[in-house]
C-alpha positions in Angstrom: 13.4 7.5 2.6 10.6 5.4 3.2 8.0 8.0 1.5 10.1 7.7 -1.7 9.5 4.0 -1.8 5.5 4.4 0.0 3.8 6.6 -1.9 4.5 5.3 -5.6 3.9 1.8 -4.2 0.6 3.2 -2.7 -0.3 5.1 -5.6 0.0 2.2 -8.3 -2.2 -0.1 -6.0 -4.6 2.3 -5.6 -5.1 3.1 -9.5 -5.1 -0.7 -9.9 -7.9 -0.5 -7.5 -9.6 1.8 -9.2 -9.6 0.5 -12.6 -10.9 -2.8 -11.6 -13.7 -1.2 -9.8 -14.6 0.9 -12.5 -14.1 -1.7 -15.1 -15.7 -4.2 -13.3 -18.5 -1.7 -12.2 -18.1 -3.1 -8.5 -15.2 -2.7 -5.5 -13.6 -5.1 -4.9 -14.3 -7.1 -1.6 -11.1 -9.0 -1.6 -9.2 -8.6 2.0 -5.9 -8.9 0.5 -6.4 -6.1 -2.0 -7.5 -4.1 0.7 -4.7 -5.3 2.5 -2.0 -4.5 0.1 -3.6 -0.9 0.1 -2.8 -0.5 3.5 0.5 -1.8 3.9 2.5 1.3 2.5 0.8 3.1 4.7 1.2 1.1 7.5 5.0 1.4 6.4 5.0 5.0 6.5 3.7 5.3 10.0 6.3 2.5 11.3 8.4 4.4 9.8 7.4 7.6 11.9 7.1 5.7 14.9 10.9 5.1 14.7 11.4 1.0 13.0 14.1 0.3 10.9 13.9 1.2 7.1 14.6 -2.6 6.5 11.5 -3.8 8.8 9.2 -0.8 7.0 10.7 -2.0 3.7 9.3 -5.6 4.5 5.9 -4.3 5.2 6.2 -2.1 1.8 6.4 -5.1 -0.2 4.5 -7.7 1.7 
């Protein structure tokens, strides 16, 4: 359940990602981009680990 809701979440951030980097010729160096990259993955392995869905939802769209 918490892949359907991960992976689209992680793949729009990381295009966003992208396109600023390439349109601003430089990555960016901000630690809550990079943050919000990791988060559904961090959500995916809670969920793994066994957490809730609503605690791996939380971390999803912190």
């Amino acid at each position: 359940m918490i892949l359907a809701i991960g992976l689209p979440v992680l793949l729009f951030t990381a295009c966003v990602f992208v396109l600023h980097s390439w349109l601003v010729s430089a990555p960016s160096r901000n630690f809550m981009r990079i943050l919000t990259l990791l988060a559904p993955l961090a959500a995916i392995a809670l969920a793994t680990a066994g957490w809730p869905l609503r605690a791996c939802l939380l971390v999803v769209l912190a």
